[in-house]
C-alpha positions in Angstrom: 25.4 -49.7 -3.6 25.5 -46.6 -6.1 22.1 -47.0 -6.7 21.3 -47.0 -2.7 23.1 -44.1 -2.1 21.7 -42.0 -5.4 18.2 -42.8 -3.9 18.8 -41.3 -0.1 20.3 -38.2 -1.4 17.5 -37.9 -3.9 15.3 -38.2 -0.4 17.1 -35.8 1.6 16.5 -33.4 -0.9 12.9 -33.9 -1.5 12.3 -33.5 2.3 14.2 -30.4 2.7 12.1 -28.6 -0.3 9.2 -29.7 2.1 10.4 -28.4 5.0 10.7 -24.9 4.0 7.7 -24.5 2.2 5.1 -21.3 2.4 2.9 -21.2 6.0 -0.4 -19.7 6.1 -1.1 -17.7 9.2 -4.5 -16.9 10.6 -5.7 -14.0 12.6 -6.5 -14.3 15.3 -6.5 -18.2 15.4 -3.0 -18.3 14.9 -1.9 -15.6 16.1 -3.7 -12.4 18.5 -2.9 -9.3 16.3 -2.2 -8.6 12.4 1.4 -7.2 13.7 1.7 -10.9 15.5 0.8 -12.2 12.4 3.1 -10.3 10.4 6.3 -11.1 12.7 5.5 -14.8 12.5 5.5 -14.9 9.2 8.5 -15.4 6.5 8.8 -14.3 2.8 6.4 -15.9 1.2 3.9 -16.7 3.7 0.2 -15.3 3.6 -0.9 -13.8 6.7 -5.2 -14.4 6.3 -7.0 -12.0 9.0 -11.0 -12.8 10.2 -13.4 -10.4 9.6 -13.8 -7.9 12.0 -12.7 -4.5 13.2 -9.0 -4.7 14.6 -7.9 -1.1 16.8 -4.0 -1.6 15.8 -1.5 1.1 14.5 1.6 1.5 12.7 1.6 -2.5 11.9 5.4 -2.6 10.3 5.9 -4.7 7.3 9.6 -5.9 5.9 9.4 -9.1 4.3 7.5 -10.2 1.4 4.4 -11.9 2.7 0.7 -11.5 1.2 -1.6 -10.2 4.0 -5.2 -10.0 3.3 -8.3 -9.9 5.3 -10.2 -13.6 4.6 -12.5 -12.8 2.2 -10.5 -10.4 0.3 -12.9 -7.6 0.3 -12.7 -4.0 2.2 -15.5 -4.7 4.0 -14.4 -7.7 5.8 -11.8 -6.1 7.8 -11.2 -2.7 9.1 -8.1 -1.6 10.7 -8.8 1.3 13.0 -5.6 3.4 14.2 -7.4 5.7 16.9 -5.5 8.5 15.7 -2.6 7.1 17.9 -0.1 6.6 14.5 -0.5 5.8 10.9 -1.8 2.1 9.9 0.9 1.0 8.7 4.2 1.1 7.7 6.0 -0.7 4.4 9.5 -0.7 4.4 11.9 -3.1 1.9 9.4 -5.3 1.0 7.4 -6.4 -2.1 4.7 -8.5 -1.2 1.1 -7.8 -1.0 -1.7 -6.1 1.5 -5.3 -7.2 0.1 -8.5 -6.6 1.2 -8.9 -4.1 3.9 -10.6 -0.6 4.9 -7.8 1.4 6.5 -8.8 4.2 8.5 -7.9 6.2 11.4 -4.3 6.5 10.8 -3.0 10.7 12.1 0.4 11.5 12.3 2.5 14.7 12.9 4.9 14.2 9.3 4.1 11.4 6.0 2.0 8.6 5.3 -1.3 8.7 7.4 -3.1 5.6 6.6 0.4 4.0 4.6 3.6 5.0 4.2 5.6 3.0 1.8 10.0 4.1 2.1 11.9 1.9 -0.3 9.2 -0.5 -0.9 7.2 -2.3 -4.2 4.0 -3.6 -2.7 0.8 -4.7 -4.4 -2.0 -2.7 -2.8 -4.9 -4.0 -3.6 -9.0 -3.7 -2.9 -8.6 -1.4 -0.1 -10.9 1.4 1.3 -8.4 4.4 2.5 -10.6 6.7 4.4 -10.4 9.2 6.9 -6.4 9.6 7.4 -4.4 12.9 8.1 -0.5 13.3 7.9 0.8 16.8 9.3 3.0 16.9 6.2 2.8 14.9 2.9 -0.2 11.9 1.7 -2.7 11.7 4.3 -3.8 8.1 2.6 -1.0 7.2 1.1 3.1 8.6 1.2 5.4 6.6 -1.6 9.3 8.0 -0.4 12.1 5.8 -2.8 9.6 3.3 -4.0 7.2 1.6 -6.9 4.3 0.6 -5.2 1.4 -0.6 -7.6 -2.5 0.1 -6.5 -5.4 -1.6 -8.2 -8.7 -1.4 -7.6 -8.8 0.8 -4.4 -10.5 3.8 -3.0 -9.2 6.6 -1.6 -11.7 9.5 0.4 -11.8 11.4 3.6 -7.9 11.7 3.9 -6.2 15.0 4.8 -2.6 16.6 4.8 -1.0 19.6 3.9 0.1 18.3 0.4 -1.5 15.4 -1.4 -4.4 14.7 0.5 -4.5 10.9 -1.3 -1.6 10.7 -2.1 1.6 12.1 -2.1 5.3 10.7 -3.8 8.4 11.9 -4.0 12.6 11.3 -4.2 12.1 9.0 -7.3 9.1 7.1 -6.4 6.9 5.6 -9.2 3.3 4.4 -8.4 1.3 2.5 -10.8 -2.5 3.0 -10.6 -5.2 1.0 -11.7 -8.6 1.4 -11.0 -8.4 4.1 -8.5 -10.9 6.4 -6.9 -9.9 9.5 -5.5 -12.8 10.8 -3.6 -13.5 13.9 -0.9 -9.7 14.0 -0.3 -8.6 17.5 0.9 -4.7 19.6 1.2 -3.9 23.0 0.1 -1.6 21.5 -2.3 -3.1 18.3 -4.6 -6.0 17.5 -2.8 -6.0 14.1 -4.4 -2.1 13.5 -5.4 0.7 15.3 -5.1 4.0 14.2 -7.0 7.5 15.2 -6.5 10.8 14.4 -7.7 8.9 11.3 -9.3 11.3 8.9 -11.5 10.9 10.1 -14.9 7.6 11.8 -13.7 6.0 8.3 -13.9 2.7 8.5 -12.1 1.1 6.1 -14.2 -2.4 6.4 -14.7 -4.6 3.3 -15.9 -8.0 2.5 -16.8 -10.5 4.6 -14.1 -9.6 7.1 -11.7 -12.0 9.9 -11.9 -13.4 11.0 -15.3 -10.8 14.4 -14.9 -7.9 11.7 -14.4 -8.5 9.8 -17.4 -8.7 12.9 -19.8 -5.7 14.2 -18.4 -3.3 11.7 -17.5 -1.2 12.1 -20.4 -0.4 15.2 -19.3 0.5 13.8 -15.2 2.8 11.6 -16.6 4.7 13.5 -18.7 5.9 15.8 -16.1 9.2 15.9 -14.8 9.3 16.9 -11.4 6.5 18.3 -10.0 2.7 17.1 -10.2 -0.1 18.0 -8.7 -4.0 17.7 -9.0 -6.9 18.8 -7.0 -10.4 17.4 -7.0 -11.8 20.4 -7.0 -10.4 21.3 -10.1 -10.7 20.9 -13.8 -7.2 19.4 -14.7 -4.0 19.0 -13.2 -2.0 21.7 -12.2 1.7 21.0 -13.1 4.8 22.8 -13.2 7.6 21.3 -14.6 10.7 22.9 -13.2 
């Protein structure tokens, strides 16, 4: 009788670890949009979107799922804001976005193609082109957050500081083979940095050729980081 009830529990148990497992959700099989996609899905659930061109904005992320376009390349799915808000928004969540070309995204203040606000995503093989924020990182804008970037390209984006990118109240990016690229703003045409934790913009492998030489010097400052495209090094003022 011991033994009897010892192998029902041990049943129960295996079917509930089943039950819960991970679900993959496909666009637009599954589901219409990449925001319906995104709401069905749980932590830990992969949201897989077809190849095409999807006119959607501000798509709001804040559980830990990994999105990616189905063949996990930029050039299989572009997301195309219309200049009606920025792509999209990351907000408490650590999961990953892979595999898109995000353009289009315009807004008035932060974060025209992403804006990531107490967030540690892993953004990876994305094309960021052709975004503008009124205010701070027309491509990307880190506020409270650790996002990592690998292997993505940022050009064409446009804001009044840190045309690529722009961080600041103790965020602290990690970069890996990044392109900045034909980003543009008065201040840091490709990144703009402030009030970073512990000045940490870290800076791996290939950015540009100026990046590389002078990264050192990027991360080591305190508070305030800038660099333009245009020019030969960083500027930097450390306060």
């Amino acid at each position: 009788m011991a033994r009897a009830l010892c192998l029902c529990a041990v049943s129960v148990v295996l079917f509930a670890c089943v039950s819960v497992g991970a679900t993959t959700i496909l666009v637009p099989d599954h589901q219409p949009t990449i925001q319906a996609g995104v709401n069905a899905a749980s932590d830990g659930d992969t949201v897989i979107v077809a190849c095409d061109t999807y006119y959607e904005h501000d798509i709001t992320i804040s559980n830990s799922i990994y999105l990616r376009s189905e063949t996990g390349q930029p050039d299989c799915v572009t997301i195309d804001a219309q200049g009606l808000g920025r792509v999209f928004f990351c907000g408490v969540m650590s999961g990953t976005i892979e595999g898109f070309t995000i353009t289009g995204g315009w807004v008035a203040g932060n974060g025209g193609g992403i804006e990531c606000a107490e967030a540690f995503p892993l953004l990876r093989n994305l094309i960021i082109k052709g975004n503008h924020a009124g205010n701070r990182g027309g491509g990307l804008y880190c506020f409270d957050c650790g996002p990592t970037v690998e292997y993505c390209l940022f050009t064409g984006n446009t804001a009044a500081k840190g045309g690529g990118l722009s961080c600041d109240d103790w965020s602290s990016p990690t970069l890996t083979n990044v392109t900045f690229y034909g980003n543009g703003a008065p201040e840091g045409g490709a990144i703009h940095c402030y009030w970073t934790l512990r000045g940490d913009v870290e800076l791996h492998a290939h950015l540009l050729r100026r990046v590389r030489e002078h990264g050192r010097e990027l991360r080591r400052l305190h508070r305030w980081s800038e660099w333009d495209e245009r020019e030969s090094r960083p500027q930097s003022h450390v306060l």
